[in-house]
Structure formats: structure tokens, C-alpha cells
mmCIF file as Biopython writes it, N, C-alpha, C and O atoms, coordinates in Angstrom:
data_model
#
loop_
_atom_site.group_PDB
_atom_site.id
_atom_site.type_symbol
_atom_site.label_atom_id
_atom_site.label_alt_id
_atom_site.label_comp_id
_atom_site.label_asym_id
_atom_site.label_entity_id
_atom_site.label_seq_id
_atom_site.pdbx_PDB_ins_code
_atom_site.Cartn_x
_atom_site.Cartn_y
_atom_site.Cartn_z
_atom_site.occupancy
_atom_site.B_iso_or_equiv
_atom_site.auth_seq_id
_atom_site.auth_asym_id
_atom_site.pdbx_PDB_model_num
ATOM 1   N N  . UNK A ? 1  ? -57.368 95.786  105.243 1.0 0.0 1  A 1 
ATOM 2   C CA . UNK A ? 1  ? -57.526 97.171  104.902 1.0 0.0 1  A 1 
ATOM 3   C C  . UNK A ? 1  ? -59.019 97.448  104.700 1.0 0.0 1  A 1 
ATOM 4   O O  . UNK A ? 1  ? -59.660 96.762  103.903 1.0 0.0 1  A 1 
ATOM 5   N N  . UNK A ? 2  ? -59.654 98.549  105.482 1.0 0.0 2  A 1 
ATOM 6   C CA . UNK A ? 2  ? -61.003 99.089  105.173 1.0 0.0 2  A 1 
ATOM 7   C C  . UNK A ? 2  ? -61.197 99.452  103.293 1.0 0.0 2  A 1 
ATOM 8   O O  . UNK A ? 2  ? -60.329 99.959  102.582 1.0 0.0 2  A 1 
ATOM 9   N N  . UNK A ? 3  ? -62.467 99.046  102.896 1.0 0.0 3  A 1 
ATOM 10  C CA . UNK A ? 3  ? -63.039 99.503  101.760 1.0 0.0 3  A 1 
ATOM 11  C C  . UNK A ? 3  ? -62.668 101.276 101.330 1.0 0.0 3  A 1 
ATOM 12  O O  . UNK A ? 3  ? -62.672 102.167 102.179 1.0 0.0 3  A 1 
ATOM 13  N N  . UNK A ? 4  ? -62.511 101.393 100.566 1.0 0.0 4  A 1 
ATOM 14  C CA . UNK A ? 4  ? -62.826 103.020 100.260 1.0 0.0 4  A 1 
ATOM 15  C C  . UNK A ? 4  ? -63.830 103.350 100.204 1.0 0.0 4  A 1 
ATOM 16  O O  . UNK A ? 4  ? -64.735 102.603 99.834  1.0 0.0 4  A 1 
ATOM 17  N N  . UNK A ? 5  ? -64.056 104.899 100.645 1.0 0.0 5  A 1 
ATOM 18  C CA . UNK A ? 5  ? -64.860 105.517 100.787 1.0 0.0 5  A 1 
ATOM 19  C C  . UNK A ? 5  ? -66.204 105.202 99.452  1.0 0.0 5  A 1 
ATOM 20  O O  . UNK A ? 5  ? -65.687 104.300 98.792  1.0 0.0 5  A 1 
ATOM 21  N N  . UNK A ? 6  ? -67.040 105.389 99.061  1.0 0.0 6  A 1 
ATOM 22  C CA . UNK A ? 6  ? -68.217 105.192 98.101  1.0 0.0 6  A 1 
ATOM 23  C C  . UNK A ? 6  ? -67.887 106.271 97.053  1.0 0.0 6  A 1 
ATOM 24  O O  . UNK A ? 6  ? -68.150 105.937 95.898  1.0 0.0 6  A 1 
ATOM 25  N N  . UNK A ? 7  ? -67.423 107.358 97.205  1.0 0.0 7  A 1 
ATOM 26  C CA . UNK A ? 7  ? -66.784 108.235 96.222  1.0 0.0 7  A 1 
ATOM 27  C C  . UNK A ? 7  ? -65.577 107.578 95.422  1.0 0.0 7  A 1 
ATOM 28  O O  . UNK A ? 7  ? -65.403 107.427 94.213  1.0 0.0 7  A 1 
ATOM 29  N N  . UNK A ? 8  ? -64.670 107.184 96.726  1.0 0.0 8  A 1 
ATOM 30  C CA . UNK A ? 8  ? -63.198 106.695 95.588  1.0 0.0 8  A 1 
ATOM 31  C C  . UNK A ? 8  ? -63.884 105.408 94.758  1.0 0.0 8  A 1 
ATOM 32  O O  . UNK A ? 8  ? -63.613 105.374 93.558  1.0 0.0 8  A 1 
ATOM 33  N N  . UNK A ? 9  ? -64.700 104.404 95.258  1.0 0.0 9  A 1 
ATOM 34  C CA . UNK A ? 9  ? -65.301 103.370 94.691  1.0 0.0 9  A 1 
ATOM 35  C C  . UNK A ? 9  ? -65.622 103.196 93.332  1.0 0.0 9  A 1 
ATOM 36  O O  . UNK A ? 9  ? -65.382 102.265 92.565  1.0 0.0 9  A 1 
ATOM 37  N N  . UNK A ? 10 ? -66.227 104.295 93.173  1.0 0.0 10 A 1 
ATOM 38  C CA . UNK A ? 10 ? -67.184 105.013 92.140  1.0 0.0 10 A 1 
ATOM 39  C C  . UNK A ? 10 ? -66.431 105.427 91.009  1.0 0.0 10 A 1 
ATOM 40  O O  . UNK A ? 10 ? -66.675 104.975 89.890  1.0 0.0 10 A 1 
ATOM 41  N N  . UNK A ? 11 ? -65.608 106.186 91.206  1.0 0.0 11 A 1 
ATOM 42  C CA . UNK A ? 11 ? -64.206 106.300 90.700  1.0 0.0 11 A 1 
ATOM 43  C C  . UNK A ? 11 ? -63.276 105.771 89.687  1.0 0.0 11 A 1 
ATOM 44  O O  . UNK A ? 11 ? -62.794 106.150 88.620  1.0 0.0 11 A 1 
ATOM 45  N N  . UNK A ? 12 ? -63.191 104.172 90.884  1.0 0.0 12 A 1 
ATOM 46  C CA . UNK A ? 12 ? -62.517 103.215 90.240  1.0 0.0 12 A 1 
ATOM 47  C C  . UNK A ? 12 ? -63.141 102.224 89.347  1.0 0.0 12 A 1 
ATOM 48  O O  . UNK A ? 12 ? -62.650 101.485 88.494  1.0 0.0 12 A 1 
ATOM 49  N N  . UNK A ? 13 ? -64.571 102.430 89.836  1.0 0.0 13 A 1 
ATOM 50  C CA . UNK A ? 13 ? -65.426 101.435 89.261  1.0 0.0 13 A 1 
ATOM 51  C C  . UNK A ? 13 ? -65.492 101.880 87.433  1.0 0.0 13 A 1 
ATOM 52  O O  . UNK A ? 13 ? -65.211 101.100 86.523  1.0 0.0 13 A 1 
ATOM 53  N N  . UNK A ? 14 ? -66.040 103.658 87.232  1.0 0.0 14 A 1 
ATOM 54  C CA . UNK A ? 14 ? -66.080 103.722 86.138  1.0 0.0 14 A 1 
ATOM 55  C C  . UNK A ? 14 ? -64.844 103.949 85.698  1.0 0.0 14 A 1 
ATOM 56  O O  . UNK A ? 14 ? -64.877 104.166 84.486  1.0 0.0 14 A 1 
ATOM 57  N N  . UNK A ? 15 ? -63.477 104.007 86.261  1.0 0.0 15 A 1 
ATOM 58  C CA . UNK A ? 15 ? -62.577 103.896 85.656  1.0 0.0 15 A 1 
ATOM 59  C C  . UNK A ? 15 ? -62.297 102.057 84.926  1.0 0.0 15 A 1 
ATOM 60  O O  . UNK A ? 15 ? -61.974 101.780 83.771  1.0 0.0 15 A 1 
ATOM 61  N N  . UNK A ? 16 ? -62.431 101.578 85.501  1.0 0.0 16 A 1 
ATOM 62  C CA . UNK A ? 16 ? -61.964 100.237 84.980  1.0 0.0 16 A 1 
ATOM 63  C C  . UNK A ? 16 ? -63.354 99.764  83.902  1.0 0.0 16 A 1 
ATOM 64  O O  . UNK A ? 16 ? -63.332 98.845  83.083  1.0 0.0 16 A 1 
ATOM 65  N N  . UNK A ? 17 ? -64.047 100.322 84.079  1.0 0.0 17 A 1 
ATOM 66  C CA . UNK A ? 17 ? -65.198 100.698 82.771  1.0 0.0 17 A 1 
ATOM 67  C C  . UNK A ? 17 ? -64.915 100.984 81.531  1.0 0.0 17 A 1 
ATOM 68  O O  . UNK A ? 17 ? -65.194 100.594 80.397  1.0 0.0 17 A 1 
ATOM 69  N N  . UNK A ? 18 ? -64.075 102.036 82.234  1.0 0.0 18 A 1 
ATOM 70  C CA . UNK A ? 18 ? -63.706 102.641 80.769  1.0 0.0 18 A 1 
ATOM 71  C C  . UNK A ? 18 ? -62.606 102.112 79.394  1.0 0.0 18 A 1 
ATOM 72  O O  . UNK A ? 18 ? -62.407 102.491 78.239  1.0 0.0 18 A 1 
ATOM 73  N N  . UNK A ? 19 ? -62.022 100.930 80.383  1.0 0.0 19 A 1 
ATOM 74  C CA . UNK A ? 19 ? -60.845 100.476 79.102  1.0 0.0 19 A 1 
ATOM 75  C C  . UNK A ? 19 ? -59.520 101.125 79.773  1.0 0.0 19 A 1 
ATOM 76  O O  . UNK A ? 19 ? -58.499 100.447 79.895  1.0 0.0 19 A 1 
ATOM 77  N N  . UNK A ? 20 ? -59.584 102.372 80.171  1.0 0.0 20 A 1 
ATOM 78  C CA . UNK A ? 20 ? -58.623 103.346 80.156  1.0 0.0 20 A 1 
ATOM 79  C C  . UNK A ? 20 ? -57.028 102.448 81.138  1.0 0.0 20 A 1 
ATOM 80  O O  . UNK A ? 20 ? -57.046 101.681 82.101  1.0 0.0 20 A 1 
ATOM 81  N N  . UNK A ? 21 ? -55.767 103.046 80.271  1.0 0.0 21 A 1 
ATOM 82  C CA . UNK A ? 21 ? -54.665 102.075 81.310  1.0 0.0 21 A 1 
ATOM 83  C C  . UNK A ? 21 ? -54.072 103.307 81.398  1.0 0.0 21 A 1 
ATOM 84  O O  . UNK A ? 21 ? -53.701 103.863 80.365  1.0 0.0 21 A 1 
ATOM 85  N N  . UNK A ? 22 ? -53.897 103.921 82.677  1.0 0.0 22 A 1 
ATOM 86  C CA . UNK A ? 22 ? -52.657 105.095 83.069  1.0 0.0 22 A 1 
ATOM 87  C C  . UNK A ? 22 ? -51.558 104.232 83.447  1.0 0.0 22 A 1 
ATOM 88  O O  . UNK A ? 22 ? -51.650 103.094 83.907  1.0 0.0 22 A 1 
ATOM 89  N N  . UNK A ? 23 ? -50.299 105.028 83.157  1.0 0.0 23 A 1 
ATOM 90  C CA . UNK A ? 23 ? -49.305 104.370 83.704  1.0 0.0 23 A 1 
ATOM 91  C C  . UNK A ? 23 ? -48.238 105.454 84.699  1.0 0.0 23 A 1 
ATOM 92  O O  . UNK A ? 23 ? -48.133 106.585 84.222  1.0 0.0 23 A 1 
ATOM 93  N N  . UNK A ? 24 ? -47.771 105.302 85.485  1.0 0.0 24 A 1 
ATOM 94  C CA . UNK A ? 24 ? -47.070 106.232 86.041  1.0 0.0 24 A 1 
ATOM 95  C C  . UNK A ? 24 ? -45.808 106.223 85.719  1.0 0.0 24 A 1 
ATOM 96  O O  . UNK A ? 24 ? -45.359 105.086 85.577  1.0 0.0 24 A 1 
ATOM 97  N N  . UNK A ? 25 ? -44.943 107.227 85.524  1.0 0.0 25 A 1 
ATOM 98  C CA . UNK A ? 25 ? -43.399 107.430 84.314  1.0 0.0 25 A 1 
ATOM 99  C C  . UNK A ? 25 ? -42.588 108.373 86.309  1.0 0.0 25 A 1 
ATOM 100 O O  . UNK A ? 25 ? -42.888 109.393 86.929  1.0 0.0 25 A 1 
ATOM 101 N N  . UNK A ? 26 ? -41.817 107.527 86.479  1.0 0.0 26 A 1 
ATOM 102 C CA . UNK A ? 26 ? -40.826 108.821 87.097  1.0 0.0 26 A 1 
ATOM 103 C C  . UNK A ? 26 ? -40.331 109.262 86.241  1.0 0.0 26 A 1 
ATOM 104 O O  . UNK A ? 26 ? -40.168 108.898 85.076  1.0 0.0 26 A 1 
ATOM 105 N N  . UNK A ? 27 ? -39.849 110.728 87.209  1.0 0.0 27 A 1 
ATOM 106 C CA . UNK A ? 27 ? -39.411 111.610 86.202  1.0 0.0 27 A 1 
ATOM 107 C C  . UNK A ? 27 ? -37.347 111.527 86.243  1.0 0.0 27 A 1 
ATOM 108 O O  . UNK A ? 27 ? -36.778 111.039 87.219  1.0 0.0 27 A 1 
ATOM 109 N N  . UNK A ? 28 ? -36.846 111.886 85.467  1.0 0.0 28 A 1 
ATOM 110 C CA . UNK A ? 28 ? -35.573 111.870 85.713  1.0 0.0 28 A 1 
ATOM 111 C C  . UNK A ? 28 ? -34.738 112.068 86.692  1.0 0.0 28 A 1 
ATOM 112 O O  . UNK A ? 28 ? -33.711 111.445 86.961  1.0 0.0 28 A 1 
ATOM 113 N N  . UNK A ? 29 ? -35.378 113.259 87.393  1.0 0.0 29 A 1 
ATOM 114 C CA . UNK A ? 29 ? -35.523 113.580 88.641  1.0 0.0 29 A 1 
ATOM 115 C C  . UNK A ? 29 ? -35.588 112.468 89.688  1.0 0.0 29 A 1 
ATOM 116 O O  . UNK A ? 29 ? -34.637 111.885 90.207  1.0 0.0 29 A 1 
ATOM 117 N N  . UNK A ? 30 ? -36.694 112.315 89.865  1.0 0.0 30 A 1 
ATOM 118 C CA . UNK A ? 30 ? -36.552 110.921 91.188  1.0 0.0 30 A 1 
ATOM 119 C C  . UNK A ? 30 ? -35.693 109.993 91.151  1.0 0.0 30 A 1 
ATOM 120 O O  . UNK A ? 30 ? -35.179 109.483 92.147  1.0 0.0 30 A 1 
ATOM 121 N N  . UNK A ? 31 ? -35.386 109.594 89.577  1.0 0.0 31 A 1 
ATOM 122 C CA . UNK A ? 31 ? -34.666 108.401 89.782  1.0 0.0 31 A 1 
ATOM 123 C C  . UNK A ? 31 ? -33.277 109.060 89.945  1.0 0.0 31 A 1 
ATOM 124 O O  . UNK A ? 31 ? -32.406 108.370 90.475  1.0 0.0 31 A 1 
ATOM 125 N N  . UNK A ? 32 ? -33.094 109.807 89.712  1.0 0.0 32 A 1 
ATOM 126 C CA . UNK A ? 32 ? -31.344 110.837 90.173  1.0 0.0 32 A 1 
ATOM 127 C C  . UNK A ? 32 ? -31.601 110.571 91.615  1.0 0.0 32 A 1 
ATOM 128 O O  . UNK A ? 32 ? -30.620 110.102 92.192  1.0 0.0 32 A 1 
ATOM 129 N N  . UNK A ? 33 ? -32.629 110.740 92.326  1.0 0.0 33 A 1 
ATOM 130 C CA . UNK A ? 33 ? -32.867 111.406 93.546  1.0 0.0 33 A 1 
ATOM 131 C C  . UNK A ? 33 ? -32.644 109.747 94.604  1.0 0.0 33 A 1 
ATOM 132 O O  . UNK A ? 33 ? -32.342 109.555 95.782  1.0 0.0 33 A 1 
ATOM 133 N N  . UNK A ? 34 ? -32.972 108.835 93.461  1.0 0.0 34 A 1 
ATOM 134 C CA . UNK A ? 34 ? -33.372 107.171 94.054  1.0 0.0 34 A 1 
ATOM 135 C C  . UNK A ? 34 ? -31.827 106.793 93.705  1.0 0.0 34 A 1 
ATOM 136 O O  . UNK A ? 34 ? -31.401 106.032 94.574  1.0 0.0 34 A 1 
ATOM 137 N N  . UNK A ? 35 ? -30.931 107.061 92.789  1.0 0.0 35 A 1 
ATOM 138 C CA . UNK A ? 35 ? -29.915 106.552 92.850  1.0 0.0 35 A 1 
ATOM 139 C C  . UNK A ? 35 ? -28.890 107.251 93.771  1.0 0.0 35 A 1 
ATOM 140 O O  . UNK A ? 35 ? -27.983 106.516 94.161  1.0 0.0 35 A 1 
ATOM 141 N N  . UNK A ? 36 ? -28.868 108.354 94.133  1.0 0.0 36 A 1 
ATOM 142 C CA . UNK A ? 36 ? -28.199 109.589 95.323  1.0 0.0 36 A 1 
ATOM 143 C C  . UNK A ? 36 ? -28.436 108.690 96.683  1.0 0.0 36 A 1 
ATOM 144 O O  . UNK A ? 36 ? -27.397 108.418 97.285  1.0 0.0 36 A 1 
ATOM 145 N N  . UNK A ? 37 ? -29.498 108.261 97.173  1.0 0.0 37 A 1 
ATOM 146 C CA . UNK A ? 37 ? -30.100 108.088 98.039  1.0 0.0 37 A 1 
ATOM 147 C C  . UNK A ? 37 ? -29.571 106.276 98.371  1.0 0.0 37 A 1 
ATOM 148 O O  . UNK A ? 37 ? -29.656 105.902 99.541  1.0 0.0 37 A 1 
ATOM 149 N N  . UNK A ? 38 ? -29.115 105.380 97.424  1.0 0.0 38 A 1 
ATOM 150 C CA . UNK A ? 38 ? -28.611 104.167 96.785  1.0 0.0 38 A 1 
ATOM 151 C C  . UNK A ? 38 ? -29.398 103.294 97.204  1.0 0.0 38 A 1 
ATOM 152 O O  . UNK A ? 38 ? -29.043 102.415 97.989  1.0 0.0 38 A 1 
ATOM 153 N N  . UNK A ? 39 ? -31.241 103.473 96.484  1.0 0.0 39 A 1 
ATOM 154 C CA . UNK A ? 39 ? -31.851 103.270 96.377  1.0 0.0 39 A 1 
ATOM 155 C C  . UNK A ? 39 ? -31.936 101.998 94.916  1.0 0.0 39 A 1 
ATOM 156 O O  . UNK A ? 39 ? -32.122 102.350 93.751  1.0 0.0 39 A 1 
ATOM 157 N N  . UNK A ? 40 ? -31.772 100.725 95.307  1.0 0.0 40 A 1 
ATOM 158 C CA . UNK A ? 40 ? -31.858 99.780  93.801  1.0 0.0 40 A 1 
ATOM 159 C C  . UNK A ? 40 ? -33.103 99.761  93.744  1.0 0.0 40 A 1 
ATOM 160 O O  . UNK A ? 40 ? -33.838 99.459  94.684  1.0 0.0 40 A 1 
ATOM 161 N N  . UNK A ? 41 ? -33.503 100.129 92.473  1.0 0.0 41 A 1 
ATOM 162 C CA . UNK A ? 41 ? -35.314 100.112 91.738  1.0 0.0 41 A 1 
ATOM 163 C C  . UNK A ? 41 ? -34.894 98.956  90.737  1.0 0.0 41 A 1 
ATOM 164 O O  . UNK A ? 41 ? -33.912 99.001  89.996  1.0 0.0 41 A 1 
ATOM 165 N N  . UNK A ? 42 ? -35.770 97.947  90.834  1.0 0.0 42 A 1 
ATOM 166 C CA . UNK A ? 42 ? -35.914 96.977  89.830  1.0 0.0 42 A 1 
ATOM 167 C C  . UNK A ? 42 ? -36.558 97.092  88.601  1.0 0.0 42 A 1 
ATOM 168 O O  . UNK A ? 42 ? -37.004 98.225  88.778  1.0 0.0 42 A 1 
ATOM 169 N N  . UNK A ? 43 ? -36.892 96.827  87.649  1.0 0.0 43 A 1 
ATOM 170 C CA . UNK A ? 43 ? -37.393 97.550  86.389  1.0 0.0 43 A 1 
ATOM 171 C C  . UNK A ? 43 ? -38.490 97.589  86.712  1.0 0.0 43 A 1 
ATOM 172 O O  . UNK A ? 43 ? -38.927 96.588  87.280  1.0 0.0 43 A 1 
ATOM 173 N N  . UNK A ? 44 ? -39.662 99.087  86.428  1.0 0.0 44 A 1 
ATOM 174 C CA . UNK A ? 44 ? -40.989 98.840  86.287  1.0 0.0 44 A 1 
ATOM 175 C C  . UNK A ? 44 ? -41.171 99.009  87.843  1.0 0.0 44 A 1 
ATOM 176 O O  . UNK A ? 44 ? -42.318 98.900  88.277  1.0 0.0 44 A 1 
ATOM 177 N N  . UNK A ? 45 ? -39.907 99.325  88.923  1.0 0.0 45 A 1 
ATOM 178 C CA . UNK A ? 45 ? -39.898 100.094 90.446  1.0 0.0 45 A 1 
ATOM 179 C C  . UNK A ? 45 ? -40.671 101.497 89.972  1.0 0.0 45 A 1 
ATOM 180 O O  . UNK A ? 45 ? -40.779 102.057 88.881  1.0 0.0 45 A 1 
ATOM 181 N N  . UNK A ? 46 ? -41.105 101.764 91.176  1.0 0.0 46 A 1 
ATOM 182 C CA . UNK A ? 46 ? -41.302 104.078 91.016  1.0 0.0 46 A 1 
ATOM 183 C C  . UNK A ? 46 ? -41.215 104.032 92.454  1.0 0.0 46 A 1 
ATOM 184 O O  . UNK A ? 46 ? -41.955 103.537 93.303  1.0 0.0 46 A 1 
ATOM 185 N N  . UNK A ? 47 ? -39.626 104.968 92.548  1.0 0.0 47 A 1 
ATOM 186 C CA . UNK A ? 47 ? -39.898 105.347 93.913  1.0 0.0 47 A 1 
ATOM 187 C C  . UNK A ? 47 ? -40.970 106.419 94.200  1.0 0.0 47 A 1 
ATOM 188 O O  . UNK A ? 47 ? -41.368 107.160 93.301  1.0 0.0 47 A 1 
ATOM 189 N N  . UNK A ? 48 ? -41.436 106.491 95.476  1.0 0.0 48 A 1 
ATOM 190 C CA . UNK A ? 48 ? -42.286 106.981 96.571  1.0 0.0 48 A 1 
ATOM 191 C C  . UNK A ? 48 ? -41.683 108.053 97.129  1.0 0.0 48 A 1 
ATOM 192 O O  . UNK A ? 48 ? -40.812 107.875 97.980  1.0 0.0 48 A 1 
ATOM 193 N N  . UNK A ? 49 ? -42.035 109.242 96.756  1.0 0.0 49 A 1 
ATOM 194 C CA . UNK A ? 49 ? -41.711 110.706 97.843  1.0 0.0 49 A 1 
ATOM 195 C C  . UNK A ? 49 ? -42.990 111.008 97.877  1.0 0.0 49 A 1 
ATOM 196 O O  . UNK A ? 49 ? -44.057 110.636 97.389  1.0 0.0 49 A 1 
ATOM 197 N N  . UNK A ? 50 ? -42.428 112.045 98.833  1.0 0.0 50 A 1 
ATOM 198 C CA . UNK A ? 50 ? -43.870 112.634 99.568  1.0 0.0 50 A 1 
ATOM 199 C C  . UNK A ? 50 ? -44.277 114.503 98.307  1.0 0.0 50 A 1 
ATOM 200 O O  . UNK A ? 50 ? -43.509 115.402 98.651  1.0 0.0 50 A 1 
ATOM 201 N N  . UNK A ? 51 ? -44.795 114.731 97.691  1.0 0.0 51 A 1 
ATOM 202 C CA . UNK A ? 51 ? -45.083 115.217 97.181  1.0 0.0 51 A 1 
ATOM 203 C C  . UNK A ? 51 ? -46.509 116.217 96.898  1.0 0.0 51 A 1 
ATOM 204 O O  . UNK A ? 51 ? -47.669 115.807 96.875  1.0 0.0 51 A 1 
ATOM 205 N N  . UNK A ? 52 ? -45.987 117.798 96.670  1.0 0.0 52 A 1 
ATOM 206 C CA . UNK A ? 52 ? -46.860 118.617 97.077  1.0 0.0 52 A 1 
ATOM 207 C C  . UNK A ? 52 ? -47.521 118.864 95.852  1.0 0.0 52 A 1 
ATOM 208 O O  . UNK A ? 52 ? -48.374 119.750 95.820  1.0 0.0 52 A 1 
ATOM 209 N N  . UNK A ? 53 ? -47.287 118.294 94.973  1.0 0.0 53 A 1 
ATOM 210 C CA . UNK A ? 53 ? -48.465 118.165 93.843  1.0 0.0 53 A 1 
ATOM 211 C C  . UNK A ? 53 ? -48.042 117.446 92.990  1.0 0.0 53 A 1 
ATOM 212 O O  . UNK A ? 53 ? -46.851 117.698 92.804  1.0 0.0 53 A 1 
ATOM 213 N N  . UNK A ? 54 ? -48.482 116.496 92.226  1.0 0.0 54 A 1 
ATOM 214 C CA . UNK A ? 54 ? -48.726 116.037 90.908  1.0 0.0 54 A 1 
ATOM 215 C C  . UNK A ? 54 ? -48.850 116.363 89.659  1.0 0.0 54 A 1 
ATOM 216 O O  . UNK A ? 54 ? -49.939 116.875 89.400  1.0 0.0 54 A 1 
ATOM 217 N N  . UNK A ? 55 ? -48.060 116.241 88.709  1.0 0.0 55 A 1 
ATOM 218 C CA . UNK A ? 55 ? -49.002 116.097 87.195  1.0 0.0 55 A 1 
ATOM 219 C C  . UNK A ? 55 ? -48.550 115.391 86.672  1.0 0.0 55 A 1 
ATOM 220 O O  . UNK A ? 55 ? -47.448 114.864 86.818  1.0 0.0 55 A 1 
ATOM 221 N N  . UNK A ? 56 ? -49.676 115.181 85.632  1.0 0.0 56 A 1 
ATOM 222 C CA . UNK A ? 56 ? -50.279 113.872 84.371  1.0 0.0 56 A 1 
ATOM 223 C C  . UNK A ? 56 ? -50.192 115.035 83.128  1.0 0.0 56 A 1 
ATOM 224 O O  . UNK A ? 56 ? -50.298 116.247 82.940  1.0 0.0 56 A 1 
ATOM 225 N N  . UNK A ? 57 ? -49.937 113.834 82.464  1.0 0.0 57 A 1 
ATOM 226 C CA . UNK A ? 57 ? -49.849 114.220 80.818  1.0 0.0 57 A 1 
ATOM 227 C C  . UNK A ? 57 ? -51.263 114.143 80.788  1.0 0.0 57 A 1 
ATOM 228 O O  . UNK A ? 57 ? -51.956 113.401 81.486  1.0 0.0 57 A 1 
ATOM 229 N N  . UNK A ? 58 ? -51.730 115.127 79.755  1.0 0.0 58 A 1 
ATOM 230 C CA . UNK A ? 58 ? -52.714 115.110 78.729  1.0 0.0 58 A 1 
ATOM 231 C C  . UNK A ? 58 ? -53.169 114.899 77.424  1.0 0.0 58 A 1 
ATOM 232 O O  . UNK A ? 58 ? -52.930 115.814 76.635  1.0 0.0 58 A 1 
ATOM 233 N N  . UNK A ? 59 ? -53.699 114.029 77.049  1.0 0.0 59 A 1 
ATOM 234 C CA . UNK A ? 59 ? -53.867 113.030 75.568  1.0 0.0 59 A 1 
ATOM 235 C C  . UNK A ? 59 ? -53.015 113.856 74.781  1.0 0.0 59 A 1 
ATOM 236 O O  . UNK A ? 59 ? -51.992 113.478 74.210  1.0 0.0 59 A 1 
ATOM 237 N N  . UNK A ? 60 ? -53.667 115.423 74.781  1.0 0.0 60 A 1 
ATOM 238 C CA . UNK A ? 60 ? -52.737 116.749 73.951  1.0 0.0 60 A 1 
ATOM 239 C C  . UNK A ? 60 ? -51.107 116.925 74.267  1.0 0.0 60 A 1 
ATOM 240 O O  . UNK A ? 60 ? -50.443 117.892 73.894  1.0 0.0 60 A 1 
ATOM 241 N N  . UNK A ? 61 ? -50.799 116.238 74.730  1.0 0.0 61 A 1 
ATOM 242 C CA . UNK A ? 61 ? -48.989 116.613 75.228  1.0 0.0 61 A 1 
ATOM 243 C C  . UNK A ? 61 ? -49.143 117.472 76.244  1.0 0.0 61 A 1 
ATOM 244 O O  . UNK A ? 61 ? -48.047 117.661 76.773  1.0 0.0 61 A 1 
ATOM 245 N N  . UNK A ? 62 ? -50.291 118.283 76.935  1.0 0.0 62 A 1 
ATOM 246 C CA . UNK A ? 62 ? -49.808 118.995 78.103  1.0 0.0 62 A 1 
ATOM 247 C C  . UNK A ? 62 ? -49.507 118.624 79.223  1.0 0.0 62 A 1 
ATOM 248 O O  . UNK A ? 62 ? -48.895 117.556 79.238  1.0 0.0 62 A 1 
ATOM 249 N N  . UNK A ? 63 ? -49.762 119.247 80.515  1.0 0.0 63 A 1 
ATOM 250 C CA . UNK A ? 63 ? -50.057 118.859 81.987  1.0 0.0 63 A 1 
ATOM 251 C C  . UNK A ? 63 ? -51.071 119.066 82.568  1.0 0.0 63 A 1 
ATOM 252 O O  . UNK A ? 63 ? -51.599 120.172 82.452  1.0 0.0 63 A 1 
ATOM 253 N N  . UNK A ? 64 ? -51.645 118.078 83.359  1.0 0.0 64 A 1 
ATOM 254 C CA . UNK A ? 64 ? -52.694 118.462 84.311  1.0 0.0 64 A 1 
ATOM 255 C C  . UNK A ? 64 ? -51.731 118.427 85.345  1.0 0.0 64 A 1 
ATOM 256 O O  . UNK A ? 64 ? -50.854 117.565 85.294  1.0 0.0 64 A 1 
ATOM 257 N N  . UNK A ? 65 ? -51.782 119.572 86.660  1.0 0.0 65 A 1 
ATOM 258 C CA . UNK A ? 65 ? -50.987 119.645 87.886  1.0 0.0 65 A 1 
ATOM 259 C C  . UNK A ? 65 ? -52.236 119.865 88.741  1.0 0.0 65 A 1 
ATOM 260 O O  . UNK A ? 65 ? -53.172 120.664 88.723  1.0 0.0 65 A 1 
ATOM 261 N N  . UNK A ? 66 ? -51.854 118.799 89.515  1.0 0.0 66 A 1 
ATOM 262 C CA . UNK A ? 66 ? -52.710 118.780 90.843  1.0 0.0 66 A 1 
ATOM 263 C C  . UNK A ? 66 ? -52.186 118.754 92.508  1.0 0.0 66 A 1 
ATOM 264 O O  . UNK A ? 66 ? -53.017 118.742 93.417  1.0 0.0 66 A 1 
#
């Protein structure tokens, strides 16, 4: 696999700087959507859809949607 770009690099670099651990949570949703589909997720699985935006929690309990 090619390197990332010098932007994503940069990125990751001061991310893993920082201490910081994100974790990614499906939502109830997918996994309804992963067991419909009879999809077995092993613990600590996240299924993969294709998705037209994102959001993350914010330290405050909100959302960032991207």
C-alpha cells in the first residue's frame, strides 16, 4: 500500500502525539442492519457501510457530523 498523502501523515503523526484513544461504537442501527443481513460480528467487529456522513461524540456529550 502507497504512504499517505503528507497531510493525512501529519495528522496521524500529531494525533498519536497527543495520547488521544478514539474508539469507534456502532450504532444500534448497524448492528440490526449486520444481523438482518446474517452478518456474524465477533466482539470488538464494526461492520462497514458506505456512508454519507459521520458523527463523533464530543468530550461535551454532543455531535460533531461530518
Amino acid at each position: 500500500m502507497a504512504p499517505p498523502p503528507a497531510e493525512i501523515q501529519k495528522a496521524e503523526d500529531a494525533l498519536n502525539d497527543s495520547g488521544k484513544v478514539y474508539t469507534l461504537v456502532p450504532s444500534k442501527h448497524a448492528l440490526a442492519d449486520a444481523a438482518e443481513l446474517k452478518i456474524d460480528l465477533a466482539k470488538n467487529d464494526f461492520p462497514l457501510y458506505v456512508a454519507d456522513r459521520l458523527a463523533f461524540a464530543n468530550p461535551n456529550g454532543g455531535l460533531q457530523v461530518c
